[in-house]
The first five atom37 places (N, CA, C, CB, O) and aatype in JSON, in Angstrom:
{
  "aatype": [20, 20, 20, 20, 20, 20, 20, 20, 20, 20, 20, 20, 20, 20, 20, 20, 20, 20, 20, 20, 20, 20, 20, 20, 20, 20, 20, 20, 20, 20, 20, 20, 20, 20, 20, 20, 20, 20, 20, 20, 20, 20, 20, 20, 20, 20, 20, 20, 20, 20, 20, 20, 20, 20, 20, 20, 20, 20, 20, 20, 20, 20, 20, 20, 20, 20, 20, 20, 20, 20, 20, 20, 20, 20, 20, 20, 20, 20, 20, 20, 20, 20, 20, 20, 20, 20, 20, 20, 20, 20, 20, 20, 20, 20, 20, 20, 20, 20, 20, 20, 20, 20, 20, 20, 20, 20, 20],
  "atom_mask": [
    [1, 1, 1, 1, 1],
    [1, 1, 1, 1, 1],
    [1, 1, 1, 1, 1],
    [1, 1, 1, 1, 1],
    [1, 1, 1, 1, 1],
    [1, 1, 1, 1, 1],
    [1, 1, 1, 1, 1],
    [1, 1, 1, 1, 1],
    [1, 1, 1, 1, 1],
    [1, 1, 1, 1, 1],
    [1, 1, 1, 1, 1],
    [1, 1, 1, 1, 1],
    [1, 1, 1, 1, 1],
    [1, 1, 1, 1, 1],
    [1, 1, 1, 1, 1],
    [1, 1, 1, 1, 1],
    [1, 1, 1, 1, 1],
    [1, 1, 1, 1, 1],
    [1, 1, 1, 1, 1],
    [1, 1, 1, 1, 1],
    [1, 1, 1, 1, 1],
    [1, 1, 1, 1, 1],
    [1, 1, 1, 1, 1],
    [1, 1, 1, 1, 1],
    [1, 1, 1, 1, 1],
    [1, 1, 1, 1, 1],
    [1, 1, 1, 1, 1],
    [1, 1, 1, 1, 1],
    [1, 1, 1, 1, 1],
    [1, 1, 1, 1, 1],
    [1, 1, 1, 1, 1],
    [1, 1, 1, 1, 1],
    [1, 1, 1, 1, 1],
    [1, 1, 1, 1, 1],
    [1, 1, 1, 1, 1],
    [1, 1, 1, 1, 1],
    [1, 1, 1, 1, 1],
    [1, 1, 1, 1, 1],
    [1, 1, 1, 1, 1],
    [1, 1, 1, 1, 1],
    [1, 1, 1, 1, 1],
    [1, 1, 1, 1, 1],
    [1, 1, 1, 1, 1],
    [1, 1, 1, 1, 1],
    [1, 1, 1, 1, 1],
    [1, 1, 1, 1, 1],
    [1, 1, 1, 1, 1],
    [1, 1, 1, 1, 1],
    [1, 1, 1, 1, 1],
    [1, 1, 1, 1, 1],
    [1, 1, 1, 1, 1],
    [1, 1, 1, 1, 1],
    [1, 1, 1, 1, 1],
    [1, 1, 1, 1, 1],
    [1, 1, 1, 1, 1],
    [1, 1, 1, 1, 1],
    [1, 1, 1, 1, 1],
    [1, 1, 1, 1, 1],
    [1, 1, 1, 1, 1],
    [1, 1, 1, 1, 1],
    [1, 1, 1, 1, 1],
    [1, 1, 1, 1, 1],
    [1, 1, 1, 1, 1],
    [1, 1, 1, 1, 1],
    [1, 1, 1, 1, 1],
    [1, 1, 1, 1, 1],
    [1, 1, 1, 1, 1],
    [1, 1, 1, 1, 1],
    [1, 1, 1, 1, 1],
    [1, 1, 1, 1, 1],
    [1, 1, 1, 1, 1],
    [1, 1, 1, 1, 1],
    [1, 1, 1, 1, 1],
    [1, 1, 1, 1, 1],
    [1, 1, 1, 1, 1],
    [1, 1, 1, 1, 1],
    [1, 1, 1, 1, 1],
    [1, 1, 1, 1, 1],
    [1, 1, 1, 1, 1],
    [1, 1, 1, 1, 1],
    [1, 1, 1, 1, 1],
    [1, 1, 1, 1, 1],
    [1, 1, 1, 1, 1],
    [1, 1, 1, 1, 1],
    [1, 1, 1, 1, 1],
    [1, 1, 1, 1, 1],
    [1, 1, 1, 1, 1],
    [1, 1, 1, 1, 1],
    [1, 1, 1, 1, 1],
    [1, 1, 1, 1, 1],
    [1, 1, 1, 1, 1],
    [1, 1, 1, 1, 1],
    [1, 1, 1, 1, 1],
    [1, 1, 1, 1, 1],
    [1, 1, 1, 1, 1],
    [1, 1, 1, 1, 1],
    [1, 1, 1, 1, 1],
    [1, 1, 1, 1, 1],
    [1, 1, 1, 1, 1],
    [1, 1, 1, 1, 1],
    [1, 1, 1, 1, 1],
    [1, 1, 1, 1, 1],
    [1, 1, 1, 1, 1],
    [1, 1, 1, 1, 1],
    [1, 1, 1, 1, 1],
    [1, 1, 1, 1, 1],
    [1, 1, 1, 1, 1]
  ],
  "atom_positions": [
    [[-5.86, -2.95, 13.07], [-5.68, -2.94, 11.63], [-6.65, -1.97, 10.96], [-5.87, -4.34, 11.07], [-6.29, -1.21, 10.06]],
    [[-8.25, -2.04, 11.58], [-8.75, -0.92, 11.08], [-8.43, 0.73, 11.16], [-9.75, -1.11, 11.43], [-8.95, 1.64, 10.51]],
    [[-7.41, 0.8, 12.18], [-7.03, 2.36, 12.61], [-6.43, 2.31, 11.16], [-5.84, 2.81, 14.2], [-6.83, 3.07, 10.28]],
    [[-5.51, 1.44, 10.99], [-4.45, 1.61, 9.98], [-4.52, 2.03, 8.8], [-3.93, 0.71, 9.79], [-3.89, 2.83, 8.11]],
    [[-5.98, 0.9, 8.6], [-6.35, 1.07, 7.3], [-7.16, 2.93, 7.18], [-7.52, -0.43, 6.94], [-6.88, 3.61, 6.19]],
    [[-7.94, 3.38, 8.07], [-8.65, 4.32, 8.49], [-7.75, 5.58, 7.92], [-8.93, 4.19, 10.07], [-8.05, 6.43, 7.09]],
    [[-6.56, 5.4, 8.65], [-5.47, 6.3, 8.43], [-5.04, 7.03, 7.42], [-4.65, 5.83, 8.61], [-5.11, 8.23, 7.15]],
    [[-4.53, 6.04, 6.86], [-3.83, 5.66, 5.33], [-5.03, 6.34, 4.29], [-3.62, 3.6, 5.01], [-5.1, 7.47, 3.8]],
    [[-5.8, 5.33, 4.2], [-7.08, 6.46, 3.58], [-7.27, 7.56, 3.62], [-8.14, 6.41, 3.9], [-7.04, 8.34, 2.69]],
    [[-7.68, 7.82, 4.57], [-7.76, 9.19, 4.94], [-6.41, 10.08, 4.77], [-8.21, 9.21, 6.37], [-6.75, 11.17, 4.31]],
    [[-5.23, 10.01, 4.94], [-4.65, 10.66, 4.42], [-4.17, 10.67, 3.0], [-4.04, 10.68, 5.06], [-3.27, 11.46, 2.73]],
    [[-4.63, 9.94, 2.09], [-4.26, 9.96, 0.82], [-5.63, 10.79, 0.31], [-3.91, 8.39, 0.16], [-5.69, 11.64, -0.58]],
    [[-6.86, 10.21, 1.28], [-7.91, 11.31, 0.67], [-7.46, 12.69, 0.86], [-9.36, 11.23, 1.37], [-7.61, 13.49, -0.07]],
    [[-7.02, 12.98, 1.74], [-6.0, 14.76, 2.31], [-5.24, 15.17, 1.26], [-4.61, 14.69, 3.77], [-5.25, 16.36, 0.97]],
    [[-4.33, 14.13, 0.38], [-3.57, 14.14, -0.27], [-4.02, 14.59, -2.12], [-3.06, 12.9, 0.15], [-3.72, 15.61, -2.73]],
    [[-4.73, 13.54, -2.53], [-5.61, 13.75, -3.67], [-6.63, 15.23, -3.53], [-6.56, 12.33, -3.76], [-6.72, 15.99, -4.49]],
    [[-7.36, 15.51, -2.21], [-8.01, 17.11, -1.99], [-7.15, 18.03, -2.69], [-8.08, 17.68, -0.34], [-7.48, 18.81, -3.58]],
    [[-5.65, 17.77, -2.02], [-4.67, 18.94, -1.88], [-4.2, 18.84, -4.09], [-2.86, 18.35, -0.22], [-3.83, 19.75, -4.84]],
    [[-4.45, 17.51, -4.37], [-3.9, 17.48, -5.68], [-4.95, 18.45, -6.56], [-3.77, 15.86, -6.23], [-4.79, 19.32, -7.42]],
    [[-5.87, 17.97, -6.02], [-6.83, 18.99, -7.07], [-7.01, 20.54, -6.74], [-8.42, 18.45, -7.09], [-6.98, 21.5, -7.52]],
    [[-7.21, 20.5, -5.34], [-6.91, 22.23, -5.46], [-6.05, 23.09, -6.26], [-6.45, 22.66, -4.4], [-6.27, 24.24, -6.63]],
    [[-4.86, 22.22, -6.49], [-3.19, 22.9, -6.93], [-3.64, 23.1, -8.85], [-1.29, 21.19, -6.52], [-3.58, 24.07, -9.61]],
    [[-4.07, 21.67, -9.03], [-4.76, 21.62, -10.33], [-5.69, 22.85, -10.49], [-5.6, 20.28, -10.46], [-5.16, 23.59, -11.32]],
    [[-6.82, 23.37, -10.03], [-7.73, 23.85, -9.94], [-7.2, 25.8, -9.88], [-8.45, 23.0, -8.73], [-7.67, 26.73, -10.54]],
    [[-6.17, 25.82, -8.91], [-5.48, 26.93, -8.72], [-4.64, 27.18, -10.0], [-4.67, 26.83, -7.48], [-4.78, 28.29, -10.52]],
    [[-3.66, 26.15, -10.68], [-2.79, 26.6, -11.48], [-4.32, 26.9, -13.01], [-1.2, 25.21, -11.67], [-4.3, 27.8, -13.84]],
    [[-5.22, 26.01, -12.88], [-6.22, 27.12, -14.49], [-6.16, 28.4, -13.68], [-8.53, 26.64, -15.05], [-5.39, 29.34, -13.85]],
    [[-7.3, 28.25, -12.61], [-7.55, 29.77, -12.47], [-6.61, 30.92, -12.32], [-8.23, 29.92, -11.47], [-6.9, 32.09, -12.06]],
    [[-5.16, 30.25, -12.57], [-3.98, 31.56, -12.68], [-3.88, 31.55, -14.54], [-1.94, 31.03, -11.66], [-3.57, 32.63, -15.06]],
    [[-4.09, 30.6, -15.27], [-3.67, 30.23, -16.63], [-4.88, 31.28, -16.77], [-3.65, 28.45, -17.31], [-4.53, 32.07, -17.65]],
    [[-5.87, 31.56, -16.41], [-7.25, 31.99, -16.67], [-7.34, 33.32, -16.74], [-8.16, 31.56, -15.74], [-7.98, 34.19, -17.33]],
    [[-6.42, 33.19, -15.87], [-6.45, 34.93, -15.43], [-7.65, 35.49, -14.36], [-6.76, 35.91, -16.97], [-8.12, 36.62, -14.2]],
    [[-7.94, 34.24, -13.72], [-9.15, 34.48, -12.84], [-8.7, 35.64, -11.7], [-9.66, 32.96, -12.08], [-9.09, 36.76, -11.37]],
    [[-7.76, 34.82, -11.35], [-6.95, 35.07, -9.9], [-5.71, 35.74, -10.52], [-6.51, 33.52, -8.87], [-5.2, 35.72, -11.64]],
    [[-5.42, 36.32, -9.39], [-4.15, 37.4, -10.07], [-2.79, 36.23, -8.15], [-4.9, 40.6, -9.78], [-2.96, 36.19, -6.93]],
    [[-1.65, 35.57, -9.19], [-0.95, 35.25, -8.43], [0.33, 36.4, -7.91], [-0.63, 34.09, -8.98], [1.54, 36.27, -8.09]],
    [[-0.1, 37.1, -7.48], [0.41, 38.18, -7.12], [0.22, 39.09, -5.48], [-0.05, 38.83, -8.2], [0.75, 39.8, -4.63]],
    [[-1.19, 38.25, -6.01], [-1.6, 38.92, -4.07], [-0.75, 37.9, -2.85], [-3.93, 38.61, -3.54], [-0.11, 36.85, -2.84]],
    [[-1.01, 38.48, -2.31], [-0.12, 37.73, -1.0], [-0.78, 36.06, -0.69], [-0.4, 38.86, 0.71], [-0.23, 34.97, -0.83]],
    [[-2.03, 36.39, -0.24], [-2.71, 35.04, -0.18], [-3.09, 33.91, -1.26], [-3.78, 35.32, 0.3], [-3.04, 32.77, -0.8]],
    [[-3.42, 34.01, -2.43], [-3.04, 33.21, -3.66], [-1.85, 32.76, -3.84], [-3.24, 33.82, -4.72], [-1.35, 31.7, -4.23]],
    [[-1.35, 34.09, -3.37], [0.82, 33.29, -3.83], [1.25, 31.92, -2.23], [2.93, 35.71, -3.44], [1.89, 30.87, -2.09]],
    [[0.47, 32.78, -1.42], [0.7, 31.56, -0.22], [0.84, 30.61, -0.4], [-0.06, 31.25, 0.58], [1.78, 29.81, -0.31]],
    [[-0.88, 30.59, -0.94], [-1.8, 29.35, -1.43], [-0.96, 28.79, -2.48], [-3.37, 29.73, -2.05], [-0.23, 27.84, -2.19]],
    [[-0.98, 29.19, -3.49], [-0.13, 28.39, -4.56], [1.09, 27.88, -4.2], [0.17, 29.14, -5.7], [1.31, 26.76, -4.66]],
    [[2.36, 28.6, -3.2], [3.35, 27.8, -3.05], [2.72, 26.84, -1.69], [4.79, 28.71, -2.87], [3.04, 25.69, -1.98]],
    [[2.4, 26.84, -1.13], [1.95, 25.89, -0.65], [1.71, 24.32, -1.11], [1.14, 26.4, -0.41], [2.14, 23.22, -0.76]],
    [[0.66, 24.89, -2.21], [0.15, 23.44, -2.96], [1.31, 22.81, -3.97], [-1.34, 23.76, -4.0], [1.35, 21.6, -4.19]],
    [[2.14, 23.66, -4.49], [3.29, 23.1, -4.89], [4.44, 22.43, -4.17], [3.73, 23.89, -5.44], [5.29, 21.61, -4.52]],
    [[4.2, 22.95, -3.25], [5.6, 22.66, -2.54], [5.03, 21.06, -1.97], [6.14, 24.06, -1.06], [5.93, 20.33, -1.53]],
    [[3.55, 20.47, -1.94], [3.1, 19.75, -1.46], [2.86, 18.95, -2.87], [2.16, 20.2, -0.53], [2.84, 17.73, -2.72]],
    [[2.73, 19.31, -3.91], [2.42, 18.12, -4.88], [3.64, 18.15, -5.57], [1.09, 18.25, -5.9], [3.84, 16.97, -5.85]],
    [[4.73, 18.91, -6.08], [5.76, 19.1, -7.0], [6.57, 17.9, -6.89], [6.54, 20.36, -6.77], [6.9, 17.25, -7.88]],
    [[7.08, 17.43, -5.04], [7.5, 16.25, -5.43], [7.07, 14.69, -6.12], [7.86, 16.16, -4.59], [7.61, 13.69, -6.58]],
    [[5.91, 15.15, -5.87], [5.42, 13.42, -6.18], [5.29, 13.65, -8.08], [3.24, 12.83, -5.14], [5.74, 12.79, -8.83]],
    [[4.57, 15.05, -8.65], [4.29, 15.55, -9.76], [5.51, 15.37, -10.75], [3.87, 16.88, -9.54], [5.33, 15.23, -11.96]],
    [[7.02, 15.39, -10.05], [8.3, 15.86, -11.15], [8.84, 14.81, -11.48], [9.49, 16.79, -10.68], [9.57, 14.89, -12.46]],
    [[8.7, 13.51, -10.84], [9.33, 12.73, -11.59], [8.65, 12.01, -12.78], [9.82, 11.93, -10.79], [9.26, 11.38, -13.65]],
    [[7.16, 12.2, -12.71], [6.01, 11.72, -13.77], [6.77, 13.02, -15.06], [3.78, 12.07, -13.02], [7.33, 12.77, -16.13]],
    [[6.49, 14.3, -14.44], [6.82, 15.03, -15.83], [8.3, 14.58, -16.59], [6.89, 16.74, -15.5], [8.38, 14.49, -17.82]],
    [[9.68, 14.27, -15.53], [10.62, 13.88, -16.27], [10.18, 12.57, -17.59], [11.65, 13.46, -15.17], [10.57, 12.43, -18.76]],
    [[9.25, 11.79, -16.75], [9.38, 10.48, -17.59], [8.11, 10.68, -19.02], [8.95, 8.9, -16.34], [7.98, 9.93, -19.99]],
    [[7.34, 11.92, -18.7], [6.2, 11.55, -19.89], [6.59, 12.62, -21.01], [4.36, 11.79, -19.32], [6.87, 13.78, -20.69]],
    [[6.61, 12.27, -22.13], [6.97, 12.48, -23.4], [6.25, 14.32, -23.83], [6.26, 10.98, -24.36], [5.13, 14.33, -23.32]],
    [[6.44, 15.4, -24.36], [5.77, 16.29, -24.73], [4.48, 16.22, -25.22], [6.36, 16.75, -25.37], [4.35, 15.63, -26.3]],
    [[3.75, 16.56, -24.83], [1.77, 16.85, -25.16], [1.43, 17.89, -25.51], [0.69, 16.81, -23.99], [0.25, 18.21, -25.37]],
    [[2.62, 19.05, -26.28], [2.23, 19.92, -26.87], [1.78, 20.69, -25.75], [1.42, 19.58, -27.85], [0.63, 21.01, -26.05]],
    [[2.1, 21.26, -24.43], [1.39, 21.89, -23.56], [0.35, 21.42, -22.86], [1.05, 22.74, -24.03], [-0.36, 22.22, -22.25]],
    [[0.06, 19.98, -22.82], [-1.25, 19.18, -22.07], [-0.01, 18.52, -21.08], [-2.5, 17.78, -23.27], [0.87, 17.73, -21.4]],
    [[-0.33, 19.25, -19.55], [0.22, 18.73, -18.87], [-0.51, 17.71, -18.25], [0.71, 19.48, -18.26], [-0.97, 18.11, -17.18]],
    [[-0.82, 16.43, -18.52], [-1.71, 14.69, -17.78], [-1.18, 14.31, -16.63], [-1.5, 13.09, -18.73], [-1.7, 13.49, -15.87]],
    [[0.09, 14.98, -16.42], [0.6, 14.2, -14.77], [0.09, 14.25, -13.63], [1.74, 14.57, -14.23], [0.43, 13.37, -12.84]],
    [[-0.55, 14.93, -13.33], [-1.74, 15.18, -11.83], [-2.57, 13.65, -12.25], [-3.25, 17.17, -11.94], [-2.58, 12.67, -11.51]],
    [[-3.16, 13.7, -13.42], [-3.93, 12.87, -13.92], [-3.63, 11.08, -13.56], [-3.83, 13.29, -15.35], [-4.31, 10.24, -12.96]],
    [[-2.45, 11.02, -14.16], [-1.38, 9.94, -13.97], [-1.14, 9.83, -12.56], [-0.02, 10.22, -14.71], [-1.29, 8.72, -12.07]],
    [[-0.87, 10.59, -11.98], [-0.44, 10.51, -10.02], [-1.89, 10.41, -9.55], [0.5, 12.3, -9.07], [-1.87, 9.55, -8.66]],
    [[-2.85, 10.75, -9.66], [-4.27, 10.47, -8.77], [-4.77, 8.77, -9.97], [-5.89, 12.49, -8.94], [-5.93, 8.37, -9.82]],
    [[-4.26, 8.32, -10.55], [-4.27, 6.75, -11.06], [-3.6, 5.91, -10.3], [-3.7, 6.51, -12.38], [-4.22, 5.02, -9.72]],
    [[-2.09, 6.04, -10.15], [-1.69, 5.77, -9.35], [-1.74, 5.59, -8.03], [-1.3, 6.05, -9.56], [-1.57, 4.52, -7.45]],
    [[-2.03, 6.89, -7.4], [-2.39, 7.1, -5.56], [-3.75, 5.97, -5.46], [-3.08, 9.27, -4.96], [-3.86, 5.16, -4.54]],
    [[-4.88, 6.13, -6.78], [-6.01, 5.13, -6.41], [-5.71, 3.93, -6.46], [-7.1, 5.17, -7.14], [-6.51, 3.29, -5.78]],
    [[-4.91, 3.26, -6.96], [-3.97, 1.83, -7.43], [-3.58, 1.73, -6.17], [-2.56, 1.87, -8.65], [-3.84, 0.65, -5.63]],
    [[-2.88, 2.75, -5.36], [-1.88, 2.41, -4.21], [-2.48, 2.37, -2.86], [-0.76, 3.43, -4.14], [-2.08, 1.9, -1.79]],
    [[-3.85, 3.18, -3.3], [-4.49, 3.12, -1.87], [-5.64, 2.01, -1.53], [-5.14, 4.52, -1.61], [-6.24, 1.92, -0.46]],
    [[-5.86, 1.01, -2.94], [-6.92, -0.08, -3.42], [-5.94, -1.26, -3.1], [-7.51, 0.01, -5.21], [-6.49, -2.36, -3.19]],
    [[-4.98, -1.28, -2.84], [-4.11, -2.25, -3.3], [-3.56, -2.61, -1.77], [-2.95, -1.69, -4.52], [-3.34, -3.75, -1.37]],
    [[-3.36, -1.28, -0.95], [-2.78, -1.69, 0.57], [-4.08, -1.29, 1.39], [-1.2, -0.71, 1.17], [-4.23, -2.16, 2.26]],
    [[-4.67, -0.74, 1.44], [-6.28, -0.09, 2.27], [-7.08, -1.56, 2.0], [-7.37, 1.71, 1.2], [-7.07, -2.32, 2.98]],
    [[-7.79, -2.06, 0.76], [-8.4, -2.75, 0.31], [-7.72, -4.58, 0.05], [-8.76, -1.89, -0.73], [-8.24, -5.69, 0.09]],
    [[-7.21, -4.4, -0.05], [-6.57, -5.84, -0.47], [-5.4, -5.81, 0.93], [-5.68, -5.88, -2.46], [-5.19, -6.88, 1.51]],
    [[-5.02, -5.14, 1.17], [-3.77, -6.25, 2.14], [-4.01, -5.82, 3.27], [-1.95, -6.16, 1.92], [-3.38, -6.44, 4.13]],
    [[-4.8, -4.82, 3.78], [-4.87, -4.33, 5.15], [-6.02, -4.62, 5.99], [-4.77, -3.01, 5.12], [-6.03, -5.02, 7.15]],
    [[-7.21, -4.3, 5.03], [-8.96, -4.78, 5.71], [-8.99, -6.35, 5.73], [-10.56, -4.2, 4.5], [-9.66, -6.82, 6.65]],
    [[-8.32, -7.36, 4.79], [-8.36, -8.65, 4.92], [-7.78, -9.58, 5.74], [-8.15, -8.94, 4.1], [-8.26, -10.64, 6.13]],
    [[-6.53, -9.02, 6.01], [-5.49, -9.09, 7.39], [-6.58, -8.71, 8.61], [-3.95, -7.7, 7.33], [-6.63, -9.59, 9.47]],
    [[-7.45, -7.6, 8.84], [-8.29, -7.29, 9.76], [-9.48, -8.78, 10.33], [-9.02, -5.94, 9.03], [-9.74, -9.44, 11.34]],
    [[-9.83, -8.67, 9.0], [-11.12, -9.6, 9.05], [-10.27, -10.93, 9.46], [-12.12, -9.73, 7.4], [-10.84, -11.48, 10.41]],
    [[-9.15, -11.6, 9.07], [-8.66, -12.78, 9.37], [-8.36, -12.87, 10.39], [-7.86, -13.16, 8.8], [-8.57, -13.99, 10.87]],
    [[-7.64, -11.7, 11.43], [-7.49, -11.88, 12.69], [-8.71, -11.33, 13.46], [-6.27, -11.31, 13.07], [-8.4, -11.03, 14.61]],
    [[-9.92, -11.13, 13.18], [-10.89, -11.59, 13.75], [-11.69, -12.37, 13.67], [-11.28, -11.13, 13.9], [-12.55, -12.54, 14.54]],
    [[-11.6, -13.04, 12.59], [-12.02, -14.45, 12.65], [-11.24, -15.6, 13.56], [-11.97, -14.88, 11.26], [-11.64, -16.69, 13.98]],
    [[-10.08, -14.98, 13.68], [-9.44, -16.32, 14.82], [-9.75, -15.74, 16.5], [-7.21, -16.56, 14.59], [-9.31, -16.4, 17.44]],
    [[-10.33, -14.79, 16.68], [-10.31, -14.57, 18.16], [-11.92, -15.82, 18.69], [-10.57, -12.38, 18.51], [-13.1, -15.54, 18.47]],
    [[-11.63, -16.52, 19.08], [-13.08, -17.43, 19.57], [-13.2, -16.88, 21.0], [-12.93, -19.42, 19.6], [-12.37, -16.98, 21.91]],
    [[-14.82, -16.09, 21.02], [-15.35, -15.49, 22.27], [-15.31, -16.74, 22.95], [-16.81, -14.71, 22.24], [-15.36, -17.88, 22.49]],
    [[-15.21, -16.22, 24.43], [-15.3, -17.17, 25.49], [-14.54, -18.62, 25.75], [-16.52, -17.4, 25.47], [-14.95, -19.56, 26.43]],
    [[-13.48, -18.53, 25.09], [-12.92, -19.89, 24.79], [-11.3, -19.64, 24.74], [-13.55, -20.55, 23.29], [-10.53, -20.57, 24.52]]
  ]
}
């Protein structure tokens, strides 16, 4: 149960990394830091889209106009922490601890 829980974590931590990079990449193109044009930025950027866009598009269908304040990254890393507190923390490590509390050494 601890692999499980180990897992899961850890890949949602992989997951939330990858959310903020994409965040982090789309200013520094709004910025004009980075020019999305070179080969390796454009990689990079479809990459991180192609990896957050699905979970990202159905939040943008459902949240109302912000005048250009896009909050949905914001809203999805609330969520992912809800989802990973909720099965990691509450239903997976306690399931752990209960079935080792029933193993009796030597008996």
């Amino acid at each position: 149960m601890y692999a499980l829980a180990n897992l899961i974590d850890t890949a949602v931590s992989i997951y939330l990394t990858l959310l903020f990079a994409a965040v982090i990449l789309t200013w520094l193109v709004q910025f004009n830091v980075v020019n999305p044009r070179q080969p390796l930025v454009h990689t990079i950027g479809t990459f991180l889209y192609r990896i957050t866009e699905p979970a990202l598009a159905p939040i943008r269908r459902v949240m109302p106009n912000l005048g250009g304040i896009d909050i949905s990254p914001v809203i999805l890393i609330l969520l992912i922490h809800f989802a990973r507190n909720l099965i990691v923390y509450d239903l997976l490590l306690p399931m752990a601890y209960r079935n080792e509390m029933q193993i009796v050494p030597g008996g």
